[in-house]
N, C-alpha and C positions, 0 to 999 in steps of 0.2 A: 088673674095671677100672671099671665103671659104679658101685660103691659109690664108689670113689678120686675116680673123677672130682667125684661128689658131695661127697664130704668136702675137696676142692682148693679148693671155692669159696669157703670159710671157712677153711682154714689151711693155711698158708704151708709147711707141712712134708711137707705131702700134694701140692702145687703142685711144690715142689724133686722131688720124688721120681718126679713124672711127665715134667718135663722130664729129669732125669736119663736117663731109658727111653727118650727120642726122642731122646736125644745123638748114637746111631750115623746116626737117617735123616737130622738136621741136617747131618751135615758130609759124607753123602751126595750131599744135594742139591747143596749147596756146592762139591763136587767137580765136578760134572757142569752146573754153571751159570756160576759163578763164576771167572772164568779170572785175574784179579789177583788177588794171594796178600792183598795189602792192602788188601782190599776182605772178606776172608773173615769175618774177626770181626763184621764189619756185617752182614753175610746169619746170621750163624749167630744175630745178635741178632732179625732181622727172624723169622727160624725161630721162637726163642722166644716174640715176640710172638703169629704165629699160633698157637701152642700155647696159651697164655693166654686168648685170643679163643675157641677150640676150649672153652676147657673150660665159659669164662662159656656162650658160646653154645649145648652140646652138648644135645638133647634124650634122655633116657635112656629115652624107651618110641619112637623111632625103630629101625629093624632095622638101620640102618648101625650096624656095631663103631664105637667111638669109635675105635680104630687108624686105620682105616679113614681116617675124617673128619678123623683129623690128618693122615695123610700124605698127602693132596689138598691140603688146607689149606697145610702146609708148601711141598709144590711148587709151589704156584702161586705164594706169597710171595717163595722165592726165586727162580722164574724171573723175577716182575715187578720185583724190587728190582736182580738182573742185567741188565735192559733198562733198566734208569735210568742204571747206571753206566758206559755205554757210555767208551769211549775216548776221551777228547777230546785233543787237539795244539792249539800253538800256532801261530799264523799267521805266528809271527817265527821258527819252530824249522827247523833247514835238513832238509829232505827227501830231496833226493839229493845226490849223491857231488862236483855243482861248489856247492852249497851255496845251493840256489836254496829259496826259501820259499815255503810256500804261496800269497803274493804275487803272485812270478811267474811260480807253476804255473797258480795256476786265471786262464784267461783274462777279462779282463772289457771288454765292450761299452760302460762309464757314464766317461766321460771325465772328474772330477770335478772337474778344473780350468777346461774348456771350458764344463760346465754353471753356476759358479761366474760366467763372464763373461758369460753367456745370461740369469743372473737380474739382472746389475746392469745390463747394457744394456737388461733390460724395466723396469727401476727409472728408471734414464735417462727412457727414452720416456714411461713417464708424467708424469712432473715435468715434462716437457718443453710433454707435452700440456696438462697443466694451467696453461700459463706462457701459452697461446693464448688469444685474444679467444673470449668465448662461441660467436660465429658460427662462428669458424673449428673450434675443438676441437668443436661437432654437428656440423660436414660430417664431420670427421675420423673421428669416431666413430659415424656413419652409414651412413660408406662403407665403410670399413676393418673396423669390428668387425660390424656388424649386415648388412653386405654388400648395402648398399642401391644402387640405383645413381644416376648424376648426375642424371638425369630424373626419379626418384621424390623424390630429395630435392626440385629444382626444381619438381616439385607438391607434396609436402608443404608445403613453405615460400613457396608462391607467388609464386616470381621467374623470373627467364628463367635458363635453362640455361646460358650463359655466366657467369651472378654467380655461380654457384655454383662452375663449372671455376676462374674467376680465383680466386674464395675458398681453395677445395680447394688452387690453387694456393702461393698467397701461405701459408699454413698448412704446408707441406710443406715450403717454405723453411726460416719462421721455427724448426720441426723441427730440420732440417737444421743451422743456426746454433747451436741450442742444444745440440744432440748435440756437434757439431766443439767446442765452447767447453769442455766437461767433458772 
């Protein structure tokens, strides 16, 4: 086999002949991997590639038989090309017997309408915020995002603690105004 193998590298008639010889492990493997009928011819191709692979690769002063090194070779290619081909379904294909789809099998948590209203009314808010006098949209975004409170503002910005509530205040309106108006 170790001469064949040698002479396969270079002709194509010597290659046919050794594929030939692994036809019965090919459609062995296939059997025992491959569970869709129409998936067969594709493992039986993948088969032959690793026999190809096998021969370019084969070292002939190794003590592994080349049999040997194919039929490893072989099985692992069709096991991994049967884990590829796994089953897949449609998400619109009805499932059980009142015709319910995978839709409204697998439950889901993500409300994607509600999320949808959540990103345009954060769109709102900031347009809104940005429609606000400088003073008012720093307190707003002082307080609110950076979670500073009225009194650090009121020393940062060195006023009395009241200009800053009325600010805060009058800001939250004009908010409010702008939100109602969209």
């Amino acid at each position: 086999m170790k001469d064949l193998v040698i002479k396969a590298r270079y002709d194509g008639a010597a290659k046919e002949k050794i594929l030939k010889s692994f036809e019965p492990l090919l459609k062995k493997c296939c059997s025992l991997y491959v569970k869709n009928s129409s998936d067969f011819d594709d493992a039986i191709q993948e088969g032959r590639i690793a026999i190809l692979k096998c021969i370019k690769n084969y070292d002939e002063d190794s003590n592994v038989p080349f049999e040997a090194y194919v039929k490893r070779a072989v099985l692992n290619s069709i096991r991994e090309y049967a884990r590829k081909i796994k089953e897949y379904i449609s998400l619109d294909e009805d499932l059980t017997e009142d015709g319910d789809d995978l839709y409204e099998i697998i439950p889901s948590e993500v409300d994607i309408e509600n999320e949808r209203i959540k990103r345009e009314d954060i769109k709102r808010l900031y347009n809104a915020i940005n429609n606000l006098s400088p003073k008012q949209r720093e307190v707003i975004l002082e307080h609110f995002f950076n979670g500073k409170s009225m009194v650090e503002i009121a020393n940062n910005r060195r006023c009395h603690y009241m200009a800053v509530v009325r600010l805060k205040d009058r800001a939250i309106e004009k908010l409010k105004r702008e939100f109602n108006k969209a």
